[in-house]
LUMROVO-488751 format. One record per residue (C-alpha): residue in three letters; x, y, z. Coordinates in steps of 0.001 Angstrom, whole numbers, padded with zeros to 6 digits, always signed. Layout:
% residues N
ALAXYZ ...
% end
This chain:
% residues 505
UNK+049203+061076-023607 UNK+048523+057606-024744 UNK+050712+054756-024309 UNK+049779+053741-027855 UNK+050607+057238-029306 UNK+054145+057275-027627 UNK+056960+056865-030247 UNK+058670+052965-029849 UNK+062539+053519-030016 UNK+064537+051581-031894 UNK+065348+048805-030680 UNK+069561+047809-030402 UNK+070479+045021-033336 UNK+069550+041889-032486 UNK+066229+042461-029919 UNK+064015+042993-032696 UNK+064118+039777-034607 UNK+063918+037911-031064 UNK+060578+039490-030704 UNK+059375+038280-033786 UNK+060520+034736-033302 UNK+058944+034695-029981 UNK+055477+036030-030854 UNK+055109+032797-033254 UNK+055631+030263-030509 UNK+052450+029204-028900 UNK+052937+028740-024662 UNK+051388+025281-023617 UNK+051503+023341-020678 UNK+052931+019266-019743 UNK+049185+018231-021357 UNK+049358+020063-024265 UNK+046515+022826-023250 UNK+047056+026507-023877 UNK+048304+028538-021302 UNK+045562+030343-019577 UNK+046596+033899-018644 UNK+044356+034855-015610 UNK+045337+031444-013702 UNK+048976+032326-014137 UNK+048302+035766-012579 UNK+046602+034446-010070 UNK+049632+031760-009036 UNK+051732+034784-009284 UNK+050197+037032-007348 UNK+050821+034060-004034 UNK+053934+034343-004636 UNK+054129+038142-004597 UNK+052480+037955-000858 UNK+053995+035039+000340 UNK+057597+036924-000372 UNK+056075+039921+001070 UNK+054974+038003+004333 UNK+058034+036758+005010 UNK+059869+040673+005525 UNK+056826+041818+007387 UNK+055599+038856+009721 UNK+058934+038011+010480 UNK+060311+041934+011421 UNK+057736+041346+013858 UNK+058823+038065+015327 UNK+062531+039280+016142 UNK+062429+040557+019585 UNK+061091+037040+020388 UNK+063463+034751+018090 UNK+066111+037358+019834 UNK+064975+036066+023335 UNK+065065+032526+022057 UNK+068582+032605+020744 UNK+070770+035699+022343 UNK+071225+037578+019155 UNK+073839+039978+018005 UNK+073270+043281+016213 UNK+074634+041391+013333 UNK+072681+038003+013670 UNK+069353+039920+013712 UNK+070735+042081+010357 UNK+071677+039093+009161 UNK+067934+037222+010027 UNK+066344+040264+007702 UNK+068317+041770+005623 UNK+069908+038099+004539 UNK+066523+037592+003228 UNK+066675+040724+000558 UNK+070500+039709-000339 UNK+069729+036219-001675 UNK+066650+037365-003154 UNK+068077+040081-005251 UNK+070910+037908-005720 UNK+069215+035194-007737 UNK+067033+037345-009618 UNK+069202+038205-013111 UNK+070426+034393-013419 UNK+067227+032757-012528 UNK+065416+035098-015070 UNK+067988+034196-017417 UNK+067829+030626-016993 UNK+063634+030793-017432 UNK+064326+032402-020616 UNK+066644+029755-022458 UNK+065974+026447-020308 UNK+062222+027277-019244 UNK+060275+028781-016596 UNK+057904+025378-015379 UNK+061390+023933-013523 UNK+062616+026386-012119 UNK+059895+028085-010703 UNK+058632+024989-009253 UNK+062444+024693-007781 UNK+061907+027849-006067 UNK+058878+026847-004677 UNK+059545+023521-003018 UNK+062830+025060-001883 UNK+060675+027375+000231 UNK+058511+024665+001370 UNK+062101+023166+003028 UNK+063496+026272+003976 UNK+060267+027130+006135 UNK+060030+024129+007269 UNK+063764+024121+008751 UNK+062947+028100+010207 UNK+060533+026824+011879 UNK+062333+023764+012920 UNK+065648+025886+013611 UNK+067674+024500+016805 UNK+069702+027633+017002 UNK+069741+031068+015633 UNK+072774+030302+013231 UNK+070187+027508+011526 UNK+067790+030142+011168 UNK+069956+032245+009465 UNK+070606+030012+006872 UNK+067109+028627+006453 UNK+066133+032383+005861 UNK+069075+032816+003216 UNK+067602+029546+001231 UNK+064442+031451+001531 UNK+065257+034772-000031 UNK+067444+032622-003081 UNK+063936+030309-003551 UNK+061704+033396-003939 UNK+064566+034873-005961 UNK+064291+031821-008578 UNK+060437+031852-008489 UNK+059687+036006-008950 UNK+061660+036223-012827 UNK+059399+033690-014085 UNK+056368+035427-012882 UNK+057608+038913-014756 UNK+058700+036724-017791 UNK+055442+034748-018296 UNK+053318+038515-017986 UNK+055339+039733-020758 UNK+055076+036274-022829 UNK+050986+036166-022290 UNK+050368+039978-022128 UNK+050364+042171-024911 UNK+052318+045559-024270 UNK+049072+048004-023568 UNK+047623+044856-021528 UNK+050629+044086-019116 UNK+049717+047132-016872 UNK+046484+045384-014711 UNK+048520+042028-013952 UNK+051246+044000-012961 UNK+049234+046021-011055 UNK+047547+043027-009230 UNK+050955+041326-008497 UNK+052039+044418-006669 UNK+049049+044823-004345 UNK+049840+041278-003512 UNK+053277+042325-002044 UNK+051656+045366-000528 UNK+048646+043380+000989 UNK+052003+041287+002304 UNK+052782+044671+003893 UNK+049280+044875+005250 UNK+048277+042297+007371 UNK+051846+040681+007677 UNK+052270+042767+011192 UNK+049132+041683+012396 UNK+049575+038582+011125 UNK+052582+037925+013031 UNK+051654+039418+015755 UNK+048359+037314+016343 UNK+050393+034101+015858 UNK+052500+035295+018468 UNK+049237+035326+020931 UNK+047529+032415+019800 UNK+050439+030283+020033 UNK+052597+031779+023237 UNK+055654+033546+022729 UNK+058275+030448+022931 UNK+056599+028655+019847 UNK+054470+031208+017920 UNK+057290+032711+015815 UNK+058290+029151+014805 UNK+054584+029264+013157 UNK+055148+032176+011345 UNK+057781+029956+008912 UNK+055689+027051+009400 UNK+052555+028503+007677 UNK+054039+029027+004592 UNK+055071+024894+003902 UNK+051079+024267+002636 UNK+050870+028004+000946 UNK+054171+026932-000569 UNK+053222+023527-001711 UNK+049853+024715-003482 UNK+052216+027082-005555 UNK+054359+024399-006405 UNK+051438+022289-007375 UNK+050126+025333-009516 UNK+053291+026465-011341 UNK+053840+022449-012183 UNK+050204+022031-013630 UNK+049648+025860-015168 UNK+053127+027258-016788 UNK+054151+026034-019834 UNK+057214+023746-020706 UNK+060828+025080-022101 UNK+059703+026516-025697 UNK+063533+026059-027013 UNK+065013+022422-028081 UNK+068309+023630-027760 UNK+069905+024758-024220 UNK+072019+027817-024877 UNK+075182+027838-022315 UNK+074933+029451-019447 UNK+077252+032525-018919 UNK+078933+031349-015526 UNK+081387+033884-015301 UNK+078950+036741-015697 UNK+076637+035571-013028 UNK+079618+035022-010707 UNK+080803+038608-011115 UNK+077426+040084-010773 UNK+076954+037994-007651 UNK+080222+039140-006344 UNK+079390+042783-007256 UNK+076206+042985-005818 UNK+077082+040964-002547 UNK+080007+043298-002008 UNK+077488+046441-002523 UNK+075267+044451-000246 UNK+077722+044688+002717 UNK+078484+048044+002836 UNK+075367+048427+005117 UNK+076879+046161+007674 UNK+076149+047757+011068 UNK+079557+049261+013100 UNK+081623+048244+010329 UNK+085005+051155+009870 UNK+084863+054031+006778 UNK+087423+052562+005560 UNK+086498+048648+004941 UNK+082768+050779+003321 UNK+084699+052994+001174 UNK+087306+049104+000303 UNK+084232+047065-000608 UNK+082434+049905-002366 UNK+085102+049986-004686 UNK+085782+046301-004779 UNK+081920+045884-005418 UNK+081887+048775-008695 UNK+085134+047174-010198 UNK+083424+042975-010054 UNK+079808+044609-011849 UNK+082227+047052-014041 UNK+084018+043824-015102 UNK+080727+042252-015306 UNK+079430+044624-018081 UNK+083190+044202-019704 UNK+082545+040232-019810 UNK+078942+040572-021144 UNK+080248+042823-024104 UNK+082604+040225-025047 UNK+081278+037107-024209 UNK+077464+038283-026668 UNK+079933+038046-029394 UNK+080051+034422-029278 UNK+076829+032918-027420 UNK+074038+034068-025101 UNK+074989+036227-022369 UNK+073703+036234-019216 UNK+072069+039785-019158 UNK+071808+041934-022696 UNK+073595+044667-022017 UNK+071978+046193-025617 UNK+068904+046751-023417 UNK+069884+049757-021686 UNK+069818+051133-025302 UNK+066436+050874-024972 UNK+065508+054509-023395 UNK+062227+053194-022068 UNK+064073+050361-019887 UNK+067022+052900-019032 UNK+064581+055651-017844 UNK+061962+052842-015640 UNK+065306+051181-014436 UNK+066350+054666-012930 UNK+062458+055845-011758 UNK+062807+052452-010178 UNK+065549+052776-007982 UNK+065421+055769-006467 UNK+061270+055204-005760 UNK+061689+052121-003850 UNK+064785+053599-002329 UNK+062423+056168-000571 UNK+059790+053656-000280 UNK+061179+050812+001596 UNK+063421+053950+003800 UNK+059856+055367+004718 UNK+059044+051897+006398 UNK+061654+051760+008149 UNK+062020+054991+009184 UNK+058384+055177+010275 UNK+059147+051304+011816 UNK+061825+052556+014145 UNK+060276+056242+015115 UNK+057261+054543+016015 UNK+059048+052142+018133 UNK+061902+053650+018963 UNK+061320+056828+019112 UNK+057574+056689+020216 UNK+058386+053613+022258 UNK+055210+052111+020818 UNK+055307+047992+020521 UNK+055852+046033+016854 UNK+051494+045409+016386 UNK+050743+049026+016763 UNK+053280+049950+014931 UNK+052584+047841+012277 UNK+048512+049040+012098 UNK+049772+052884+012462 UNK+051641+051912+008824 UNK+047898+050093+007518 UNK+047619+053554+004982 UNK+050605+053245+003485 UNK+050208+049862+002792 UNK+046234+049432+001857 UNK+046662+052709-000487 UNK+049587+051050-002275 UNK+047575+048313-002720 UNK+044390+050924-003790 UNK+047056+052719-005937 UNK+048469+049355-007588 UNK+045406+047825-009220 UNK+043643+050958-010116 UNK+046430+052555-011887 UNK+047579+049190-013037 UNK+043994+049191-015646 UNK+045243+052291-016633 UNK+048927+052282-017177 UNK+048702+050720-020781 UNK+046534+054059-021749 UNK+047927+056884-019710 UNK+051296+055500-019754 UNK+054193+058490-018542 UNK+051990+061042-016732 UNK+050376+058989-014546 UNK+053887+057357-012920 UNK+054733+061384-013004 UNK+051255+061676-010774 UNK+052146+059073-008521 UNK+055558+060622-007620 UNK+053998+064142-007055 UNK+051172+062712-004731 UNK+053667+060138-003295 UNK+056020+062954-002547 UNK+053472+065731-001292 UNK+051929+062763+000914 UNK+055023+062031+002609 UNK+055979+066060+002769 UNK+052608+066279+004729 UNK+054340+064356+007507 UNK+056956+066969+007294 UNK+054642+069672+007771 UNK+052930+068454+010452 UNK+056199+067446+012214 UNK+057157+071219+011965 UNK+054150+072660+012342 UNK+052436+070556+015131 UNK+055078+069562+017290 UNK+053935+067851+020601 UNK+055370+068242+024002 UNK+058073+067084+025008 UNK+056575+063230+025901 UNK+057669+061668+022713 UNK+053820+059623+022998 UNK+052384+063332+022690 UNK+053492+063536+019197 UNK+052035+060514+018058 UNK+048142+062299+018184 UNK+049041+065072+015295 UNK+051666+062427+013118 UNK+048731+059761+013159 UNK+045798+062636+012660 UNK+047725+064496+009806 UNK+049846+062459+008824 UNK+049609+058629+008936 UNK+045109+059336+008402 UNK+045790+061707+005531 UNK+050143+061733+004521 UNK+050542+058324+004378 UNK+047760+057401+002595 UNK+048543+059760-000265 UNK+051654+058549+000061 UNK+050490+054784-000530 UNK+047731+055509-003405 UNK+051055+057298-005095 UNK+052777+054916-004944 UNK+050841+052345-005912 UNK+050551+054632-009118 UNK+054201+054183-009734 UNK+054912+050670-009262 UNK+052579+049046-011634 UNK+052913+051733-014516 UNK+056137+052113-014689 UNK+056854+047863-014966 UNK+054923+048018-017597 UNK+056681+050691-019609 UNK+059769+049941-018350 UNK+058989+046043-020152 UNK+057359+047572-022787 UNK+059956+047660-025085 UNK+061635+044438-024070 UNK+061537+041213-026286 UNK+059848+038265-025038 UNK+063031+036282-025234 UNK+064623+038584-022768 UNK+061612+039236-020330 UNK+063333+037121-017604 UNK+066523+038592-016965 UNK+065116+041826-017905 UNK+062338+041692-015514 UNK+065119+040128-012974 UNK+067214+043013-013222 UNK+064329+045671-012638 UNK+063223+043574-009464 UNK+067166+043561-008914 UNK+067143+047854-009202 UNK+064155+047978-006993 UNK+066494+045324-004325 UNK+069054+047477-004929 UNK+067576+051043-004481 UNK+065444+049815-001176 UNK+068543+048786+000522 UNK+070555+051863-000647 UNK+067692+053991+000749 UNK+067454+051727+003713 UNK+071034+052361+004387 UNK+071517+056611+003861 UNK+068127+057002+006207 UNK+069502+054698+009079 UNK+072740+056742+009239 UNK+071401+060011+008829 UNK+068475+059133+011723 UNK+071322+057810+013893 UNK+073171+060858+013507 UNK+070451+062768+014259 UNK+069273+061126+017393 UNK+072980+061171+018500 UNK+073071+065227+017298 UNK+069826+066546+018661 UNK+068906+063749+021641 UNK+065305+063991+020472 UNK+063651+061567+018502 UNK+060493+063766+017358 UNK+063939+066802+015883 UNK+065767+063410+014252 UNK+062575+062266+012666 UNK+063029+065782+010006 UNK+066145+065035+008072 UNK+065448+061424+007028 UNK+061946+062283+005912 UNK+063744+065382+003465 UNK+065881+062585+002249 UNK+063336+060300+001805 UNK+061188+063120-000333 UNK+064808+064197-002479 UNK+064707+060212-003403 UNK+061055+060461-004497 UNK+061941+064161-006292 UNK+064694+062869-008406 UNK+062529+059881-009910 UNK+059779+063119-010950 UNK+062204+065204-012483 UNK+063770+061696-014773 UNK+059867+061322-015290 UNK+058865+065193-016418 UNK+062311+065187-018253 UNK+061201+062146-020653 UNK+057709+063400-020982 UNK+058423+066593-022307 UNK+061200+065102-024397 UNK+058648+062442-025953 UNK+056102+065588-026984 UNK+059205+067478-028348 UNK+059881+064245-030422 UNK+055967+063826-031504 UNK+055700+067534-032340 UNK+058518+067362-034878 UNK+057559+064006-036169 UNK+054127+065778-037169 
% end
């Protein structure tokens, strides 16, 4: 089924004419030259990684930053997961504001506020420095990534958007890739008191030559006027999502989860209350008429619930591995090298694709995705080792990391890519910020959700059965059920788009 061939919905009053306007404004840059596409891609795509490095290098610098300062439980949640909170936090408003102000500024904000932010990390005189520094990090990538989504959709044609897209996500997954090792030979090379300091450090001249990039090759603010910004919106989404955010808090009583769940739904259900009113009389700060739009709604939802058994199947592997397995953070991180070079595999290959195949192949990707990761399963039932938890590591790498995992990664990579694009597809220009911002904010969302329901089911398993290699099963059938829900949402809209082109003909 072709992309092409697919019928467009409707779009909800209002979106259509702002695609039309948009299309007639040329993109150019501080000289005056056209906007080249490739070069933009290309500045986007360091971006992708260096985000990406900074979750995987610095996992694996933890123990030792843990040594340095004395750690709690909480400081070393708060180290990583920090990181993801600020990011997804700044996502919707920073897309927002690169739609109506312009994306040249702010993206080049983003970027030199990771050049400082490193350079304090890797400065840090205490861990409570650190923590910060690494909060400022996740809020600069989380201004920089919307502008990278919103300038694909402004230089891309629809059927075109699927390749860069593609690319951009095999940067994060080549993040994934050598991050481990990347951390982990910085660690050698430069002793254990000092090497994790370079792992922040690295990024100031990776960070400057994006800053240098974004200023010279994105274009300047398209609009004369500057709409208001909705304040109130963007502090009850924050508020909402932050409040979500700390439900995963390790230790923390049913009660105060079940108290900030339902503080967190009432701030984002007042959110969506304020948005209705407030696009009555100017700009709000996220269209609420685009989940309307079936082919946003639908990717929104696929979204979610893949990354929240994508980012839980890291971890989960992460801590069985270690853990479990009791092997160290490097080989740990190479046993996971399938997952994360097929992704990247998956990600550009289906990415040249997605604008023709469109549907069916993000359906393909969650089938092989999810019979990749049930071949771990299998061989976890099937093959168990002895009772040495190292004796099961010969079958899970054999079976499963050499064959499951790659699957697993090549599916994946089929679904990321793809279903951006046709979740965008339907988007006007003029919204492509805060609607790519609040897909990257879906994927935040869903990874940490996942994140969170694996963690407490494997702890309850380890505490239930006392064997790492039993615990290891129930995660891994959550982890597929997350992956199984996005293909049924996929293989529901398919068939409904041939019921609606068989009675259109």
């Amino acid at each position: 089924m072709l992309l092409a061939s697919q019928p467009r919905p409707c779009l909800p009053s209002g979106l259509m004419d702002a695609e039309h306007t948009s299309r007639e404004q040329p993109l150019r840059t501080a000289g005056g030259r056209p906007v080249r596409r490739w070069p933009v891609v290309v500045v986007s795509v360091f971006v992708a990684f260096l985000a990406g490095l900074n979750i995987s290098a610095v996992i694996i610098a933890v123990p030792l930053i843990d040594e340095v300062f004395a750690l709690t439980d909480g400081d070393q949640q708060w180290l990583v997961s920090g990181y993801f909170l600020t990011f997804g936090l700044a996502l919707v408003p920073a897309g927002r504001y690169g739609d109506v102000r312009g994306r040249r500024n702010i993206f080049v904000a983003g970027a030199s506020l990771f050049v400082v932010s490193s350079v304090v990390a890797g400065l840090a005189p205490s861990g409570a420095v650190l923590i910060i520094a690494r909060l400022f990090q996740g809020l600069a990538v989380g201004l920089a990534t919307p502008q990278v989504f919103g300038l694909i959709q402004r230089l891309f044609a629809p059927a075109d958007r699927g390749l860069p897209f593609g690319v951009v996500a095999a940067g994060v997954s080549l993040a994934r890739l050598v991050g481990p090792v990347f951390g982990g030979v910085l660690i050698t090379v430069s002793g254990a008191e000092h090497g994790w300091r370079w792992v922040f450090l690295l990024n100031v001249p990776i960070g400057l030559g994006i800053a240098v990039a974004g200023w010279w090759l994105f274009p300047v603010a398209e609009h004369r006027q500057r709409p208001k910004l909705d304040y109130v919106a963007m502090l009850l989404l924050v508020a909402g999502l932050t409040l979500l955010w700390l439900i995963q808090g390790e230790g923390m009583p049913l009660p105060v989860r079940m108290l900030l769940l339902l503080a967190g739904l009432a701030a984002l259900a007042g959110f969506a209350a304020w948005e209705r009113r407030y696009a009555r009389r100017g700009e709000p700060l996220f269209n609420l008429n685009l989940f309307g739009v079936r082919s946003f709604a639908l990717g929104l939802f696929v979204a979610v619930f893949y990354f929240a058994g994508y980012d839980a199947l890291y971890y989960l592997l992460s801590e069985y591995l270690q853990d479990g397995l009791g092997h160290d953070e490097l080989v740990a991180g190479i046993a996971l090298t399938p997952l994360a070079l097929g992704t990247v595999v998956g990600s550009v290959a289906a990415g040249a694709k997605a604008g023709r195949i469109g549907r069916p192949l993000v359906a393909a990707g969650l089938l092989l995705a999810t019979v990749g990761i049930a071949a771990l399963a299998i061989v976890d039932v099937f093959l168990p080792g002895p009772d040495s938890p190292h004796a099961a590591t010969l079958p899970l790498l054999l079976a499963g990391l050499g064959g499951g995992l790659a699957a697993a990664g090549v599916g994946g990579g089929m679904v990321i890519a793809p279903n951006q694009t046709l979740t965008l597809s339907e988007v006007p220009r003029a919204e492509a910020g805060s609607a790519g911002g609040m897909l990257q904010t879906g994927q935040r969302f869903g990874g940490g959700f996942g994140v969170a329901v694996v963690g407490a089911a494997l702890l309850e398993s380890v505490q239930g059965t006392g064997n790492w290699t039993l615990a290891f099963r129930l995660p891994l059938l959550i982890i597929i059920s997350f992956l199984f829900i996005g293909l049924v949402a996929m293989v529901i809209e398919i068939r409904h788009l041939r019921r609606h082109r068989s009675s259109a003909s």
